[in-house]
N, CA, C and O atoms as a GROMACS GRO file, in nm:
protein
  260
    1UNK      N    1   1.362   0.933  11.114
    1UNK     CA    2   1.466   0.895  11.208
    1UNK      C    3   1.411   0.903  11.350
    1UNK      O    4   1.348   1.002  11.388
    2UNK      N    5   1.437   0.792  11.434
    2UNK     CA    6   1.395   0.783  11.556
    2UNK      C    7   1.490   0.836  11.684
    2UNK      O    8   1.599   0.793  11.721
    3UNK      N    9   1.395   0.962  11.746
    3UNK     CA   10   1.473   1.019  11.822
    3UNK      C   11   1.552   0.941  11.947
    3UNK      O   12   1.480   0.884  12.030
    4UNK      N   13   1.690   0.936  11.962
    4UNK     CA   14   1.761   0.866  12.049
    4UNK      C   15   1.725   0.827  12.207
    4UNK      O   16   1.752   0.726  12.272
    5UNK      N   17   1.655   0.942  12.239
    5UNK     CA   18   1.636   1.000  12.339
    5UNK      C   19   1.490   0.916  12.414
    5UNK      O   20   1.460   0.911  12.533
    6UNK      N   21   1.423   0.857  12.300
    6UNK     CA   22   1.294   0.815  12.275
    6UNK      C   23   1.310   0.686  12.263
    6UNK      O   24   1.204   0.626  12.283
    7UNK      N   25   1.414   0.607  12.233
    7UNK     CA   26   1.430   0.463  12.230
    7UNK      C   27   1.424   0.377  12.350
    7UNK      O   28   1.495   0.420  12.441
    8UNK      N   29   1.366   0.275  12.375
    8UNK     CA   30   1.354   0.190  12.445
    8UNK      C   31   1.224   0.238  12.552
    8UNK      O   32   1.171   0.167  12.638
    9UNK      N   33   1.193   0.369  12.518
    9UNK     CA   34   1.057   0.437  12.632
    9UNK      C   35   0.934   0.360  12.604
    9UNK      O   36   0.914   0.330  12.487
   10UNK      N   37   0.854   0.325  12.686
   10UNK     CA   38   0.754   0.241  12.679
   10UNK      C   39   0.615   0.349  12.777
   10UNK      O   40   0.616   0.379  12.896
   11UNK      N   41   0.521   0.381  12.683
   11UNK     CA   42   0.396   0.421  12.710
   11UNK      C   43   0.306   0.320  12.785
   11UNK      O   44   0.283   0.232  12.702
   12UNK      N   45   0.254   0.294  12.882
   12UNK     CA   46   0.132   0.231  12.891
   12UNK      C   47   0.029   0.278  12.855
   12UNK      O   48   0.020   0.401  12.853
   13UNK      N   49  -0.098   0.185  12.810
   13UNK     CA   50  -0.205   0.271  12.696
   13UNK      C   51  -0.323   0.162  12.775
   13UNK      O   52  -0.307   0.040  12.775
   14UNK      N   53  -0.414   0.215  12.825
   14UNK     CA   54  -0.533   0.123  12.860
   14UNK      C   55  -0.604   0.141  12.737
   14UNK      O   56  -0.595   0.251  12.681
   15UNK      N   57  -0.701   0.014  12.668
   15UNK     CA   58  -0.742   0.041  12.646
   15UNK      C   59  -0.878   0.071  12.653
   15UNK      O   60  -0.927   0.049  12.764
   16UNK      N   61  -0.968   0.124  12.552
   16UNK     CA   62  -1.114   0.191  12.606
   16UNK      C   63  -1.181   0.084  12.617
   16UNK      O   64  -1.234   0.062  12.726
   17UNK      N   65  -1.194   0.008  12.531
   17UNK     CA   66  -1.249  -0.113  12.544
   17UNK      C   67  -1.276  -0.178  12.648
   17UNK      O   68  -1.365  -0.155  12.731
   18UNK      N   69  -1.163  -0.301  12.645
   18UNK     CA   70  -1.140  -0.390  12.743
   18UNK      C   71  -1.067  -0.354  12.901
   18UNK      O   72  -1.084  -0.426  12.999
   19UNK      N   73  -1.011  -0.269  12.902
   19UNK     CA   74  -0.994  -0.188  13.029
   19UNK      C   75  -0.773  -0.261  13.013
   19UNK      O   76  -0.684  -0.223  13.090
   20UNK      N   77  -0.753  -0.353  12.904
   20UNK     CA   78  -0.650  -0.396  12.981
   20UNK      C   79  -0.546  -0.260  12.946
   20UNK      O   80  -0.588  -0.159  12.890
   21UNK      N   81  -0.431  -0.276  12.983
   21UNK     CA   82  -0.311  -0.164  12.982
   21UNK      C   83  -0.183  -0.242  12.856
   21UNK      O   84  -0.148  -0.357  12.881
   22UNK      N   85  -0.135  -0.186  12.753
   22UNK     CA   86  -0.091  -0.291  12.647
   22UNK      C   87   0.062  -0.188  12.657
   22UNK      O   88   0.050  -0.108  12.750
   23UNK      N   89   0.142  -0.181  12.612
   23UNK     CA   90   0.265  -0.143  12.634
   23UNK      C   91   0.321  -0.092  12.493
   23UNK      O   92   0.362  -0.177  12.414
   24UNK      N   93   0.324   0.033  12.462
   24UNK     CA   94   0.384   0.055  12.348
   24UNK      C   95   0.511   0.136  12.382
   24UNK      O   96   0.516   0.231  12.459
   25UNK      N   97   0.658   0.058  12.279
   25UNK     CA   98   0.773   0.088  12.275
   25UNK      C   99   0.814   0.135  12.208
   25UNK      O  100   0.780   0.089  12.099
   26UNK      N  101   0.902   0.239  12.198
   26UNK     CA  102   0.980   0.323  12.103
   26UNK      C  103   1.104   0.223  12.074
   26UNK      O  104   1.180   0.193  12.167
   27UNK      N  105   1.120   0.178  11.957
   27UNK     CA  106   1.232   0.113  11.876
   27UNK      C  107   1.288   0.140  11.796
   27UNK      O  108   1.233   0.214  11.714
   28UNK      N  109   1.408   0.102  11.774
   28UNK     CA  110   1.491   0.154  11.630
   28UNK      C  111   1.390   0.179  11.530
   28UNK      O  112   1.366   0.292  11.488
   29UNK      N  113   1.311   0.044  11.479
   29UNK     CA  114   1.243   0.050  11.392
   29UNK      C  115   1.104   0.127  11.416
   29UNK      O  116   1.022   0.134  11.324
   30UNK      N  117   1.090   0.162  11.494
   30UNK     CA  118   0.959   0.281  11.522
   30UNK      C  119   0.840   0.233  11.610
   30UNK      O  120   0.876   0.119  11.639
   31UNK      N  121   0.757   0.246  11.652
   31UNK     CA  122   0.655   0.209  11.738
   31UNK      C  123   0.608   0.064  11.756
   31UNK      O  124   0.528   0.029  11.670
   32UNK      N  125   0.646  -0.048  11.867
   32UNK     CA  126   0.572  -0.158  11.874
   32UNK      C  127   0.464  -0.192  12.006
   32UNK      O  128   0.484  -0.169  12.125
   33UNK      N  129   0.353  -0.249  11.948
   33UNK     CA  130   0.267  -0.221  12.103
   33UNK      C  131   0.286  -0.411  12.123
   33UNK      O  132   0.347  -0.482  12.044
   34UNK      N  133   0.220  -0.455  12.242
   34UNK     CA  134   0.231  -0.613  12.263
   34UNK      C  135   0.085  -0.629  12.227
   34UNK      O  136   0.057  -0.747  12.206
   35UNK      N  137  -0.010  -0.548  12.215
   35UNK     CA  138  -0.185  -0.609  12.157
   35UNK      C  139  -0.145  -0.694  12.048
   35UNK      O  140  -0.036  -0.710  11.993
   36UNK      N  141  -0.300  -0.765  12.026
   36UNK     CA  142  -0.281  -0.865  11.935
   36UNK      C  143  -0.219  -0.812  11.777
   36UNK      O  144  -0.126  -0.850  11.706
   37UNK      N  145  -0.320  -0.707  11.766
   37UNK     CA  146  -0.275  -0.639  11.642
   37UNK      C  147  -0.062  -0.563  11.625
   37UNK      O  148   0.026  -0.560  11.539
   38UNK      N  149  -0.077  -0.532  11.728
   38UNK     CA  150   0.055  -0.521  11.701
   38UNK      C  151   0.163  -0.674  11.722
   38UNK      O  152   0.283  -0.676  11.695
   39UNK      N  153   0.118  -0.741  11.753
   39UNK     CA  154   0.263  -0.884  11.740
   39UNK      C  155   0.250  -0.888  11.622
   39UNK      O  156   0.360  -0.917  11.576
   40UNK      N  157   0.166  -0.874  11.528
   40UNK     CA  158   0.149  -0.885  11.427
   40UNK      C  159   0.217  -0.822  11.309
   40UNK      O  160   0.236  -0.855  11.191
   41UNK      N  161   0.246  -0.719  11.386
   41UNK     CA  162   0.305  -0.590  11.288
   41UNK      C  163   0.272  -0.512  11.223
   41UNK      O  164   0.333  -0.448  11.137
   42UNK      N  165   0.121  -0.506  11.272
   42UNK     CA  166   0.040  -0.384  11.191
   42UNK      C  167   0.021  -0.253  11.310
   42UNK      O  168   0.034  -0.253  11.432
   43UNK      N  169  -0.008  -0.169  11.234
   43UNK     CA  170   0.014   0.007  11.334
   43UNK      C  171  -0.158  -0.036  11.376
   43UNK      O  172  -0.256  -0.033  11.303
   44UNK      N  173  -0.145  -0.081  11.545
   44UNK     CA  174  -0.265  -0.053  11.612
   44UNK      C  175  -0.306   0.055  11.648
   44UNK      O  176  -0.238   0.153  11.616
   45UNK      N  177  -0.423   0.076  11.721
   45UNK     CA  178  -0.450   0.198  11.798
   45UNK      C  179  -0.367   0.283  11.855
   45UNK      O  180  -0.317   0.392  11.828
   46UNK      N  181  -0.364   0.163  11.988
   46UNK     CA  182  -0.290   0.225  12.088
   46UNK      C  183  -0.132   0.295  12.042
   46UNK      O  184  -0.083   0.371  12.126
   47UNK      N  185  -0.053   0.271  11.913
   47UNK     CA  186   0.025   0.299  11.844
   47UNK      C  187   0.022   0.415  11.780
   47UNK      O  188   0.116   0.494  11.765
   48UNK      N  189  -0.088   0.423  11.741
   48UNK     CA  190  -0.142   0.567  11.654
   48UNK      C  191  -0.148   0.692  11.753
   48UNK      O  192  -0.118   0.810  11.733
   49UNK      N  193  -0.209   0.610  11.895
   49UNK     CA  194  -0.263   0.722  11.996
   49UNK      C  195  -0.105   0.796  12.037
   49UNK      O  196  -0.076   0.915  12.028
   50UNK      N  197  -0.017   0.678  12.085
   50UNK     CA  198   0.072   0.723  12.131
   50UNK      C  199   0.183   0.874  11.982
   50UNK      O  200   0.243   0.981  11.991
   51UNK      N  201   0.147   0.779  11.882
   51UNK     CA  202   0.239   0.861  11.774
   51UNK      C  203   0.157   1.027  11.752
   51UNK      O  204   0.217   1.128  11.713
   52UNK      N  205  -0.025   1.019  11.797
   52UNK     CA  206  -0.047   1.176  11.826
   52UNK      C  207  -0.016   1.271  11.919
   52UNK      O  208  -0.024   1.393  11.905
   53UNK      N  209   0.042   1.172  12.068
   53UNK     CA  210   0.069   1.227  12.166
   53UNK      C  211   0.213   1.281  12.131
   53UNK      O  212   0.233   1.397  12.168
   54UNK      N  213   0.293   1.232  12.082
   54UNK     CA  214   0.423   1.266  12.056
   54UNK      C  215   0.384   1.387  11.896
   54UNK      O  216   0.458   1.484  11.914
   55UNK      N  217   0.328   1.402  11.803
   55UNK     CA  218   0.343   1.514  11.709
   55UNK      C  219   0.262   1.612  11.748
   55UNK      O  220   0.258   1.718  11.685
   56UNK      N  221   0.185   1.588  11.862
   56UNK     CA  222   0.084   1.741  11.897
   56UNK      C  223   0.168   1.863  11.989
   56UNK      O  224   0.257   1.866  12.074
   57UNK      N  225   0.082   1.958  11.915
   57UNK     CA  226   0.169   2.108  11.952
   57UNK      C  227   0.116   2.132  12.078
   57UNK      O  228   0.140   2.245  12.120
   58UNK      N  229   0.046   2.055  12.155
   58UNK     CA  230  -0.023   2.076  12.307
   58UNK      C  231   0.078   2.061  12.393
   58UNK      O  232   0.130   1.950  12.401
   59UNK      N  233   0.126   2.173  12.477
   59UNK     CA  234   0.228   2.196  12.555
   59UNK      C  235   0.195   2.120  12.694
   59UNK      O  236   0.266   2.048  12.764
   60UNK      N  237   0.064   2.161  12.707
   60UNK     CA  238  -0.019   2.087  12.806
   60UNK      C  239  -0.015   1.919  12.867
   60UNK      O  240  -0.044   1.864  12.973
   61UNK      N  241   0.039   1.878  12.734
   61UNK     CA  242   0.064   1.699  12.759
   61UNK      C  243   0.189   1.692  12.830
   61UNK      O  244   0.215   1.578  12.870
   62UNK      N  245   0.280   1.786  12.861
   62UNK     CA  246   0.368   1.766  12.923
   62UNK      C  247   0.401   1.825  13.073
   62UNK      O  248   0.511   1.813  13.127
   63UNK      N  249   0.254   1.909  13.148
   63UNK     CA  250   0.254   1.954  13.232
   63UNK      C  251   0.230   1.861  13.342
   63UNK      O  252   0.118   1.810  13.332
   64UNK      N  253   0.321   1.807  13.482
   64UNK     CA  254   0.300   1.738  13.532
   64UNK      C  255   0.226   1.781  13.684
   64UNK      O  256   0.186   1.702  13.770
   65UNK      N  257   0.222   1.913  13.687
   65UNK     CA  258   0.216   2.001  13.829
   65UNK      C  259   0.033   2.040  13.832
   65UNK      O  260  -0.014   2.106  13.924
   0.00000   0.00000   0.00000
């Protein structure tokens, strides 16, 4: 179940590669990025990266100071 709170939030994700910045969104249906691989509908990178940033116990990812 996708947290409410988390819907419609959009990560920007550069990637390592190519340097561009691709946009991944929190949706009803769960993570969509705009890279090629994701219009597609397959779980890209930048999708994966964002879904470790959100299950890691690192308190630290949320320190903004």
């Amino acid at each position: 179940m996708i947290n409410p709170y988390l819907e419609d939030v959009v990560w920007p994700i550069r990637s390592a590669r190519s340097g561009l910045i691709y946009n991944v969104e929190m949706t009803k249906r769960g993570l969509r990025c705009n890279c090629i691989a994701g219009t597609y509908g397959r779980k890209c990178k930048h999708a994966k990266y964002v879904t470790g940033l959100l299950m890691s116990d690192d308190d630290k990812k949320y320190d903004i100071f």
